[in-house]
Structure formats: structure tokens, C-alpha cells
N, C-alpha and C positions, 0 to 999 in steps of 0.2 A: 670705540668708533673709528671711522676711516682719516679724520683728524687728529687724533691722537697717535695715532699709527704712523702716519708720516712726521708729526712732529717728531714723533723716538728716534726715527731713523735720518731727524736732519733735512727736510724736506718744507720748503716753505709755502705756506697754503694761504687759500683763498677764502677767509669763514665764511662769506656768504653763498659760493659756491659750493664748499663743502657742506655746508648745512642743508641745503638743496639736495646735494646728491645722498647725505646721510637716510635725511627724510622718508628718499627714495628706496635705498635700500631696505628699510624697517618695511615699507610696504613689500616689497619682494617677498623678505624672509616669511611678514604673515601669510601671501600671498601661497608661499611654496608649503608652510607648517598645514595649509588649509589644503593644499593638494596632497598632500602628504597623509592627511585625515581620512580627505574623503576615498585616496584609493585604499586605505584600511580597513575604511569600513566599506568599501564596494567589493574587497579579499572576502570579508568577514561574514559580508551578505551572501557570497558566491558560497562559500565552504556552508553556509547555513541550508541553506537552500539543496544543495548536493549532498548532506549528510540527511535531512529532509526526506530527497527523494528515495537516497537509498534505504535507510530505512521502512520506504514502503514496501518499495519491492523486495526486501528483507523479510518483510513480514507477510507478506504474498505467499511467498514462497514457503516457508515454514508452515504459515495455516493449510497451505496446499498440500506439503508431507503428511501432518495430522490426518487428512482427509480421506489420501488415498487420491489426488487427483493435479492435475499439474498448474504448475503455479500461473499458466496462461489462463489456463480455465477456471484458475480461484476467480485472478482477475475481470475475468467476464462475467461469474457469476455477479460479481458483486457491484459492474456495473448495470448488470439488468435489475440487483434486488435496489440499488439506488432509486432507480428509473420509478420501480414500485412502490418507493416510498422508504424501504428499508436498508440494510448493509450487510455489509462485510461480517457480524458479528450474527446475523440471521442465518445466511448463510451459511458457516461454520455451524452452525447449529444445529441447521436442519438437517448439513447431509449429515453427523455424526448421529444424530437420531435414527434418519433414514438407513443407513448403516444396520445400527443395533435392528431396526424393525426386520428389516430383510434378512437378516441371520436367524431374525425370531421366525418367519416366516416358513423360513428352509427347514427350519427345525421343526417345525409343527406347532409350533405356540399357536393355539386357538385365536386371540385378538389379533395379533399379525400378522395371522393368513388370513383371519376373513376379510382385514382391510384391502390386504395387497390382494386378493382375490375380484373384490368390491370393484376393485380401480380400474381390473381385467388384465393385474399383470401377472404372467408366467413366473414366480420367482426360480421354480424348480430349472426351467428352460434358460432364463437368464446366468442362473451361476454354473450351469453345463457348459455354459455358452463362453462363457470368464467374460460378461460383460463387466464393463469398465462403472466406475463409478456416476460419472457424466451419462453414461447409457443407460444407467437405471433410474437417473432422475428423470432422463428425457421420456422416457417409458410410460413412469410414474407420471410425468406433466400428461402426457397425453390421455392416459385414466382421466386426471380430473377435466382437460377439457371435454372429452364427452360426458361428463356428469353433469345432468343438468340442475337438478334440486340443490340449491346454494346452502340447505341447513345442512343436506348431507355431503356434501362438499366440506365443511368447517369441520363436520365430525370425523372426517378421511383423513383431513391435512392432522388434524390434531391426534389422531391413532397412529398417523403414517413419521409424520415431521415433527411433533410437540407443540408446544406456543409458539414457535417461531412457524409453523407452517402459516397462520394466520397470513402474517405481514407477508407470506409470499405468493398467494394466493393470486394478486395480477401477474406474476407470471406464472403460475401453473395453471394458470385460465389461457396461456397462450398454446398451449402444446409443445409436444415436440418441434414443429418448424417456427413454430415462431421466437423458440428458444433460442434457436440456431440463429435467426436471424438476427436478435439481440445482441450474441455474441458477435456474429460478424461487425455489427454494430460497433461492438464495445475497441475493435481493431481501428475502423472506419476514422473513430474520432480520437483514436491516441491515446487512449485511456489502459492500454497493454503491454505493458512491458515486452522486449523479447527472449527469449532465452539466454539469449548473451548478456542482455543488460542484467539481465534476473541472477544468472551467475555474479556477475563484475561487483552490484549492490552489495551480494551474500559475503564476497572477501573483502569490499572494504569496509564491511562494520566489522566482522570478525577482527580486520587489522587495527581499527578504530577501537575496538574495545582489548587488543592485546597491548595498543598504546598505552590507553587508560591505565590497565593493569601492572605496566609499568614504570610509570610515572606514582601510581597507589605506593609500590613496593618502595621506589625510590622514598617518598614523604617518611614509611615507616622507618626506613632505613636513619635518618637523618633527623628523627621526631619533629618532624612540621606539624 
């Protein structure tokens, strides 16, 4: 204590006073151990929270490579298949379906073209064309908004998109512009990553996980 302390040194004191001021100090020290906590865990929340976000857009991105389509437009898809009820995991679904049908289509698979035919889309015209993956779906949404029979609608999505075409159905009821609109949408409200940000996420997990991997090697190193 702060009275013992000047006692050593020769120093003659006031117990009453120092008992008062000691008191005080004990409240300090908890006072600062408790400041001291909460900014650790206010670090601890921030780094959670930011490894979080990258993460998503981490994973944006790479579902977007899979795809064939850019990790802005993963992002919007997946805020439009939200909006309909479904995600991100539809989504990827669909278009890797939609994919495989259109290549079956080009090729002449019987089932493939009659759907993509069904729907009034070009596929021969489209891949002359190098449309983009995003343009085929848009193409494809606007088939089924002019389809009016809702059974053969479910039989379309399901030939064109698999079980996931289901769940996407409120937005393939929107067409092409309304598609667009969605996405603009999905910017509107902050839900989009930018290309910058979408890079910046990709290196710090990559670095976040070269961490990891060093810190593993160390443990082996050491038998922890």
C-alpha cells in the first residue's frame, strides 16, 4: 500500500488520511482494470466483426468465380433471391444448373432445347453472341415472365434450373427489367460490396489464414 511505502522510506504519515486515499486508489485501479477489459473486448468485437464481414465478401467472390459471373452480381443475385424468400446457396445453384442446361441446349440434348426453346430463348444466338452469364439468366427470366400457365412454369424452372429454380420463381416472374431493378436495389441499400472492398476481404483472409498456418506449424514445432 501507499502507507507502507512511505513508511520504508522514512516518511511519517497520516493513517487516517492514508487509509482514505488508499481506499481511493483500490477504486482507481478497478476502475482502470475495468477500462482496460471493456477496450479488449470493444478490440475483440471490432476484429470479430471485420473478420465477419470479410469473410462474406470472401465468399462472394469465390462463389462468383465458380459461376462464371462477378462477385458484384453474385451479390445482387443473392440479395434479390433473399427478397424471394430464398439465398445465396439457390442461387449458386441455379446458375451452375442453368450452365450445364445451356451447354445441353447448344449441343442438341433433346430436353434442354426444348425447354430453352419453350422459354423463346436463342441459345444458338446467345453463345454466338459470348453472352455473359448474368445475360442468359436475364434472357431466361424474361421467357418465364411471358409464360403464363404457372404448372408449366414449375416444369421450365425445374428442366431449366433444377429444385432450386422453385424457390426462384418470384424473381423469374419479374423479367429481365425487373431483375435489373432488384440489383440496382441490392447497391441502393448497401448490401454490395465494391470491387475494392471484394479484393481487400480476398487478402486479408488469405493473410488471416497464412497466420493460422503459422502459428499450426509453430504448436507442431514445439508439441503443444
Amino acid at each position: 500500500t501507499v502507507r507502507e511505502l512511505l513508511t520504508v522510506i522514512g516518511v511519517k504519515t497520516d493513517n487516517a488520511k492514508l487509509k482514505e486515499f488508499d481506499k481511493q486508489l483500490k477504486g482507481t485501479k478497478k476502475t482502470m482494470a475495468g477500462m482496460a477489459a471493456a477496450a479488449a473486448a470493444t478490440a475483440a468485437g471490432l476484429f470479430g466483426l471485420a473478420h465477419h464481414t470479410a469473410q462474406v465478401a470472401d465468399e462472394a467472390t469465390k462463389a462468383a468465380q465458380r459461376l462464371g459471373i462477378t462477385g458484384q452480381q453474385f451479390q445482387e443475385m443473392t440479395f434479390a433471391a433473399i427478397e424471394a424468400g430464398a439465398g445465396g446457396t439457390e442461387v449458386e445453384t441455379s446458375f451452375r444448373r442453368m450452365a450445364a442446361t445451356f451447354d445441353d441446349a447448344v449441343d442438341g440434348v433433346k430436353n434442354a432445347s426444348s425447354a430453352w426453346k419453350r422459354l423463346g430463348v436463342d441459345v444458338h444466338a446467345l453463345r454466338k453472341a459470348g453472352a455473359s452469364q448474368m445475360d442468359i439468366f436475364e434472357q431466361m427470366a424474361e421467357g418465364f415472365a411471358n409464360t403464363a400457365d404457372e404448372t408449366v412454369k414449375m416444369g421450365l424452372a425445374n428442366d431449366v434450373l433444377g429444385r432450386a429454380g422453385a424457390k426462384l420463381m418470384p424473381i423469374l416472374n419479374l423479367g429481365a427489367e425487373g431483375i435489373q431493378k432488384l440489383r440496382e436495389e441490392a447497391h441502393a441499400t448497401g448490401a454490395v460490396f465494391s470491387d475494392v472492398a471484394l479484393k481487400d476481404a480476398e487478402a486479408f483472409n488469405d493473410r488471416l489464414f497464412e497466420m493460422k498456418e503459422i502459428m499450426r506449424g509453430v504448436r507442431n514445432t514445439i508439441g503443444m
